[in-house]
LUMVOBA-259754 format. One record per residue (C-alpha): residue in three letters; x, y, z. Coordinates in steps of 0.02 Angstrom, whole numbers, always signed. Last residue first. Layout:
<dodrens>
<dodren torkol="ALA" east="X" north="Y" up="Z"/>
...
</dodrens>
This chain:
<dodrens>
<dodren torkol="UNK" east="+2049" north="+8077" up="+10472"/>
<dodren torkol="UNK" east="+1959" north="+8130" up="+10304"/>
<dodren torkol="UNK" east="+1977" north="+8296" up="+10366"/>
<dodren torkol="UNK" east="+2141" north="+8302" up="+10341"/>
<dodren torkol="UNK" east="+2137" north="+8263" up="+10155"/>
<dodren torkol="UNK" east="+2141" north="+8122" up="+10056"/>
<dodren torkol="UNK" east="+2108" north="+7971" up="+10178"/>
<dodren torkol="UNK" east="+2027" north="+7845" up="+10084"/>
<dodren torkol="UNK" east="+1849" north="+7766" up="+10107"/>
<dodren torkol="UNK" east="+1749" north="+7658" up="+9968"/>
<dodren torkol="UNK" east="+1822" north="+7508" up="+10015"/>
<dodren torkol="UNK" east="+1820" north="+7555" up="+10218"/>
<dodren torkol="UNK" east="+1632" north="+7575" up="+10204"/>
<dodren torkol="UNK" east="+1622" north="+7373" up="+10202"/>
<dodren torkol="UNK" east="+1448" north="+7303" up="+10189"/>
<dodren torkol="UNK" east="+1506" north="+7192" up="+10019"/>
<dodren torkol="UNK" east="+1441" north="+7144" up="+9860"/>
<dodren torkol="UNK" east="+1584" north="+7047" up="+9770"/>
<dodren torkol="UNK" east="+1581" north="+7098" up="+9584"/>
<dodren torkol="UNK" east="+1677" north="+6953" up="+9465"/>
<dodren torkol="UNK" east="+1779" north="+7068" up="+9353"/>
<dodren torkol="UNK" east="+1770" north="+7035" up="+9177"/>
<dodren torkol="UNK" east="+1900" north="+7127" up="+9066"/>
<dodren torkol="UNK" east="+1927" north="+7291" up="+8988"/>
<dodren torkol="UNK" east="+1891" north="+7433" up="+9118"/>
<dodren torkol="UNK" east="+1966" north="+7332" up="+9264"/>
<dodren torkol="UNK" east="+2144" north="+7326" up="+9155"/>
<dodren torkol="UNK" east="+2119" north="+7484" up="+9128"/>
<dodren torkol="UNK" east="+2117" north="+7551" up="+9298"/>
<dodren torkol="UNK" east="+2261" north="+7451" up="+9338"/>
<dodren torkol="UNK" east="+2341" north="+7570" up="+9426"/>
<dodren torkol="UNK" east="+2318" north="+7753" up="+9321"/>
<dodren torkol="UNK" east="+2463" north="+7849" up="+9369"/>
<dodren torkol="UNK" east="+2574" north="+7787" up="+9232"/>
<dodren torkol="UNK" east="+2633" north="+7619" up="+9150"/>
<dodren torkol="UNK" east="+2572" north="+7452" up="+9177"/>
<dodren torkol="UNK" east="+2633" north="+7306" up="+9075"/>
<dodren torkol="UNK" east="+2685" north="+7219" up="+9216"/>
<dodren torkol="UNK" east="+2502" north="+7202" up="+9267"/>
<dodren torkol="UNK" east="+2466" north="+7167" up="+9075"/>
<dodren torkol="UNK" east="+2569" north="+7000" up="+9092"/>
<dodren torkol="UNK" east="+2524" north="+6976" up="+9251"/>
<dodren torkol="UNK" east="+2359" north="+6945" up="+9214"/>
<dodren torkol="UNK" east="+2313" north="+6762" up="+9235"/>
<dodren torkol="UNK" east="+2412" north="+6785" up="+9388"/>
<dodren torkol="UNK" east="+2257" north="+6804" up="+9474"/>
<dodren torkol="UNK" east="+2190" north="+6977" up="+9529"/>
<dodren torkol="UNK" east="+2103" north="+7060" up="+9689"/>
<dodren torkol="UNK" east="+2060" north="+7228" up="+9706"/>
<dodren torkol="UNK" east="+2080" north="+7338" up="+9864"/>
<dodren torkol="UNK" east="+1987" north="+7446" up="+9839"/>
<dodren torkol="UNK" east="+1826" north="+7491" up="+9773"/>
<dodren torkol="UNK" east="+1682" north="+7495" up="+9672"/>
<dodren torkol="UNK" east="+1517" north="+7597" up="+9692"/>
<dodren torkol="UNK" east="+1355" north="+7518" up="+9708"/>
<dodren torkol="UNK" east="+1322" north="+7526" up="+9895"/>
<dodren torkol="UNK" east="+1493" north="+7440" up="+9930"/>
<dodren torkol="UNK" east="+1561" north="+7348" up="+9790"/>
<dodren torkol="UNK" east="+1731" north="+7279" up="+9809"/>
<dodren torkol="UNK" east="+1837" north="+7186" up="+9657"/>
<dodren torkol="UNK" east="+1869" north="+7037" up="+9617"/>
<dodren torkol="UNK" east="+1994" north="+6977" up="+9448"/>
<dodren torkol="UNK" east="+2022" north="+6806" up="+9360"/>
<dodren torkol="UNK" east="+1883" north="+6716" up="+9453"/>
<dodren torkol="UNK" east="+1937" north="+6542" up="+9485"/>
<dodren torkol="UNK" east="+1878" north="+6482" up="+9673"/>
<dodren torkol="UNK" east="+2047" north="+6552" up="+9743"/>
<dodren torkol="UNK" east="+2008" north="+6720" up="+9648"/>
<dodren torkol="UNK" east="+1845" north="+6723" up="+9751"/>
<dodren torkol="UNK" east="+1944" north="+6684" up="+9897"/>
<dodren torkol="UNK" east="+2057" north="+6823" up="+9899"/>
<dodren torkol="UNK" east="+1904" north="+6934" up="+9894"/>
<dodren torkol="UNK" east="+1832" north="+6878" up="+10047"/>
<dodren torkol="UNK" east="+1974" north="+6877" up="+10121"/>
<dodren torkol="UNK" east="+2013" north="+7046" up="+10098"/>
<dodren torkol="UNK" east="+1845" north="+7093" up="+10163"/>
<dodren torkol="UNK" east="+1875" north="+6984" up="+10311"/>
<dodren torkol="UNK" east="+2025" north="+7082" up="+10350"/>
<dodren torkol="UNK" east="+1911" north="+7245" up="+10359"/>
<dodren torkol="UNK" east="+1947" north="+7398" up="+10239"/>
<dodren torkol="UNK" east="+1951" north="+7551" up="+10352"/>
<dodren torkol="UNK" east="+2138" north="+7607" up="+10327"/>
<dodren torkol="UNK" east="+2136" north="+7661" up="+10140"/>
<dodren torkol="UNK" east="+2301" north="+7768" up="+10101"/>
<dodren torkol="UNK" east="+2419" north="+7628" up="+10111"/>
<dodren torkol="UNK" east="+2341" north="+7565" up="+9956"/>
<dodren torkol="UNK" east="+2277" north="+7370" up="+9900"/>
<dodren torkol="UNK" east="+2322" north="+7256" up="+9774"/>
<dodren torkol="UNK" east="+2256" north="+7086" up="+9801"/>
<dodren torkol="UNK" east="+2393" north="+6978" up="+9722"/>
<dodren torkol="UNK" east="+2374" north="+6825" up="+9635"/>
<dodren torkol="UNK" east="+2454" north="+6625" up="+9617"/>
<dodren torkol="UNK" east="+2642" north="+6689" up="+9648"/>
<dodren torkol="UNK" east="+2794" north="+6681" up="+9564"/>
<dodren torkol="UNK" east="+2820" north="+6850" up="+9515"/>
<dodren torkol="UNK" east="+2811" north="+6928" up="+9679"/>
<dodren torkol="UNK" east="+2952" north="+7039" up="+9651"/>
<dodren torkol="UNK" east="+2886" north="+7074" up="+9471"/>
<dodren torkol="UNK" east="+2729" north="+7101" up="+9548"/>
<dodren torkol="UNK" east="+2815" north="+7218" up="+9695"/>
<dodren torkol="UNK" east="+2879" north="+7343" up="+9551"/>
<dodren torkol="UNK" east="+2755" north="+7328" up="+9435"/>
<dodren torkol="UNK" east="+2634" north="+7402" up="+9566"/>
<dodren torkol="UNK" east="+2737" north="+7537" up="+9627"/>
<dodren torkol="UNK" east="+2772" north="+7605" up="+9443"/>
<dodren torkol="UNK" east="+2598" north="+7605" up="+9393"/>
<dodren torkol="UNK" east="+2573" north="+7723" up="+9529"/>
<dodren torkol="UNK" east="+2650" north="+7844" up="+9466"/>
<dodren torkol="UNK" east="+2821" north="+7931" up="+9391"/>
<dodren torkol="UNK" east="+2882" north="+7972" up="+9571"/>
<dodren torkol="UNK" east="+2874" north="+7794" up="+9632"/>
<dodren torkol="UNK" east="+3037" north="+7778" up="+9516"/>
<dodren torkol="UNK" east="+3164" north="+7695" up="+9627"/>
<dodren torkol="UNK" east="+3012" north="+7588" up="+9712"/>
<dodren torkol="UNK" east="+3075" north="+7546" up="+9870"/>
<dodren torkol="UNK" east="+3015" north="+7358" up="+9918"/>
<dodren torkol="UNK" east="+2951" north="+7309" up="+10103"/>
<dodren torkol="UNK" east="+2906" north="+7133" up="+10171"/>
<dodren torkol="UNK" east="+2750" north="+7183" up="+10280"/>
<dodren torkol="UNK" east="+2795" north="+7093" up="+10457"/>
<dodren torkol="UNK" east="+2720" north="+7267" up="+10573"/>
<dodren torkol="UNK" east="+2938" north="+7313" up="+10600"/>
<dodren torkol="UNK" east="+2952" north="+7341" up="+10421"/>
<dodren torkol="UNK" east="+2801" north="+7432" up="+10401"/>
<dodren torkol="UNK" east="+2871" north="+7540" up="+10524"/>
<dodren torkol="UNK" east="+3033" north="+7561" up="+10443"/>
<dodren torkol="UNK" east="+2977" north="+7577" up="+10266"/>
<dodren torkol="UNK" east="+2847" north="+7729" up="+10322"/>
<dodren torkol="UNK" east="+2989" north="+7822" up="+10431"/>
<dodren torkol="UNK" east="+3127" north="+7778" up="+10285"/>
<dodren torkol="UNK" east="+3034" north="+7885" up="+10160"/>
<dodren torkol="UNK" east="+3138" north="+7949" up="+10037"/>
<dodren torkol="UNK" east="+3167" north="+7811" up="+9921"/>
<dodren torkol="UNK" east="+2970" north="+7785" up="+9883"/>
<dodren torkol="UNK" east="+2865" north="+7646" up="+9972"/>
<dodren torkol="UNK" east="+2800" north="+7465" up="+9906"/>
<dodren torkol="UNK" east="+2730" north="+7347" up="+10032"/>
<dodren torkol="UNK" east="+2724" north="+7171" up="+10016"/>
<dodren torkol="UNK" east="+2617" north="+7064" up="+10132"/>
<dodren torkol="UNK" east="+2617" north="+6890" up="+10142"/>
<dodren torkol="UNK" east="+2493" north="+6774" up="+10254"/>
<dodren torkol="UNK" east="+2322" north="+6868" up="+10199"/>
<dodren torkol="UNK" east="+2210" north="+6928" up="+10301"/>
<dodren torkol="UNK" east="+2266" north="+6994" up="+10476"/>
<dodren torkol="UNK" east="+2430" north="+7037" up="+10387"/>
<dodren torkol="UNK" east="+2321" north="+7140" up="+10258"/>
<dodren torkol="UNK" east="+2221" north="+7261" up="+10406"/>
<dodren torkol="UNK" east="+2377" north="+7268" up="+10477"/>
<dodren torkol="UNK" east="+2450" north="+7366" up="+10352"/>
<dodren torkol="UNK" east="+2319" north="+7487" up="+10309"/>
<dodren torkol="UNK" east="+2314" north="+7528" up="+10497"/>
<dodren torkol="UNK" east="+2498" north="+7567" up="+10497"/>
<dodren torkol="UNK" east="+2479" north="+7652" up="+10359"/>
<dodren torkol="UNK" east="+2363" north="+7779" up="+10428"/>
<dodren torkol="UNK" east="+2465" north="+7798" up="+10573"/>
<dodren torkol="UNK" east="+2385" north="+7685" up="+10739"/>
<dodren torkol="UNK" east="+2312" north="+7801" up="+10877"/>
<dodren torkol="UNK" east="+2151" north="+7717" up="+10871"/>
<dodren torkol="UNK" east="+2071" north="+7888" up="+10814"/>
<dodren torkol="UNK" east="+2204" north="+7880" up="+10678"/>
<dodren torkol="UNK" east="+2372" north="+7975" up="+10690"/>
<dodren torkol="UNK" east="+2442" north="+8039" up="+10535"/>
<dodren torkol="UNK" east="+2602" north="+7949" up="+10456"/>
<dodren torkol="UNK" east="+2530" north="+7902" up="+10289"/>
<dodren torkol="UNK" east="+2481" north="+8094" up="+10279"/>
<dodren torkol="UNK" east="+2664" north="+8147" up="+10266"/>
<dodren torkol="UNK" east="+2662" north="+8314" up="+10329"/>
<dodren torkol="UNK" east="+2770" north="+8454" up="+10252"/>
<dodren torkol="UNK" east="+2737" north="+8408" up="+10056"/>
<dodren torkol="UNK" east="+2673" north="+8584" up="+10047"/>
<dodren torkol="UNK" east="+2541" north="+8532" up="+9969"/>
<dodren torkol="UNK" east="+2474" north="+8443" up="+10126"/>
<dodren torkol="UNK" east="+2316" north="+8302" up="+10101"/>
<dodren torkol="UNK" east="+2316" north="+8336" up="+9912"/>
<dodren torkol="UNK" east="+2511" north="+8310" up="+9890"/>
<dodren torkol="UNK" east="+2504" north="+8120" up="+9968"/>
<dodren torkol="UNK" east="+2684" north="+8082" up="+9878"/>
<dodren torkol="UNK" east="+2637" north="+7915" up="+9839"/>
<dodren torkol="UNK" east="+2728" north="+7761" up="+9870"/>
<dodren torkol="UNK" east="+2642" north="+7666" up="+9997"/>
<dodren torkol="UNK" east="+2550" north="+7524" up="+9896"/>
<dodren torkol="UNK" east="+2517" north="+7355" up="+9992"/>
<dodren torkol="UNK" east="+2529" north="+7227" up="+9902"/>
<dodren torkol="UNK" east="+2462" north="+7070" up="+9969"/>
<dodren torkol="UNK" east="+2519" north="+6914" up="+9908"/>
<dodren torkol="UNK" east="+2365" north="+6775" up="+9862"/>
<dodren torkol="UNK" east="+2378" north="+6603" up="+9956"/>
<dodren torkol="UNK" east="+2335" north="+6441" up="+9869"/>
</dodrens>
């Protein structure tokens, strides 16, 4: 069984640039790689399908993920929150064993992270989720046990409920990256 990576790409980044100006998914890492780019190929190194979800108006971010092997989907209504992404590439992805939902905006998480939590939903758990140093993090792993409440989603909270109000198997893991999003330019 192989989870599908989602790879959320949607947002509007407005506390990196108010202004809207400078799309932060774009920014150069140290590697040289854009944020997004990074977020992307952390996935394809761990999981065999990747779908990323990006708004209508950004063809730079849909084209290069594109090109990297991520199978992209524009959410019409990325705008209302991130609920919207995810529902959109689960009911694409309808058909498969589990997703681990991750976000464009976190380009540290390793590959064998991902795998790591892909597996544990493999071996039966119904949702994993990152711990590094006793905070969770992303990306989060879930079986299709819950799609029903995944396409259920509505808002800007993600399936934070969802986490809130079932058991979540707790992988301990040595991975900054979970814990580590790029929010504003000095996050780069």
């Amino acid at each position: 069984m192989a989870l599908v990576g989602i790879l959320l790409a949607a947002g509007r980044g407005r506390r990196f640039d108010p202004s809207g100006v400078q799309n932060k998914l774009l920014q150069p890492l140290e590697n040289g790689d854009a944020v997004v780019a990074a977020s992307a190929k952390n996935m394809l190194a761990a999981l065999p399908r990747v779908v990323a979800v990006v708004r209508p108006d950004d063809g730079q971010v849909a084209a290069l993920l594109g090109r990297l092997g991520c199978e992209v989907r524009v959410c019409a209504d990325a705008d209302l929150g991130i609920a919207a992404s995810l529902t959109t590439a689960i009911d694409y992805t309808r058909g498969a064993e589990g997703w681990l939902i991750g976000l464009g905006d976190m380009p540290h998480v390793r590959p064998d992270t991902m795998r790591a939590l892909a597996a544990t939903i493999e071996r039966g758990a119904r949702i994993a989720a990152p711990i590094h140093e006793g905070r969770r993090g992303n990306p989060v792993a879930f079986s299709s046990y819950h799609l029903p409440l995944l396409l259920a989603l509505e808002g800007d909270q993600g399936a934070r409920e969802i986490l809130k109000s079932h058991a979540v198997s707790e992988l301990i893991v040595d991975d900054v990256g979970v814990v580590r999003d790029i929010d504003t330019p000095g996050d780069l």
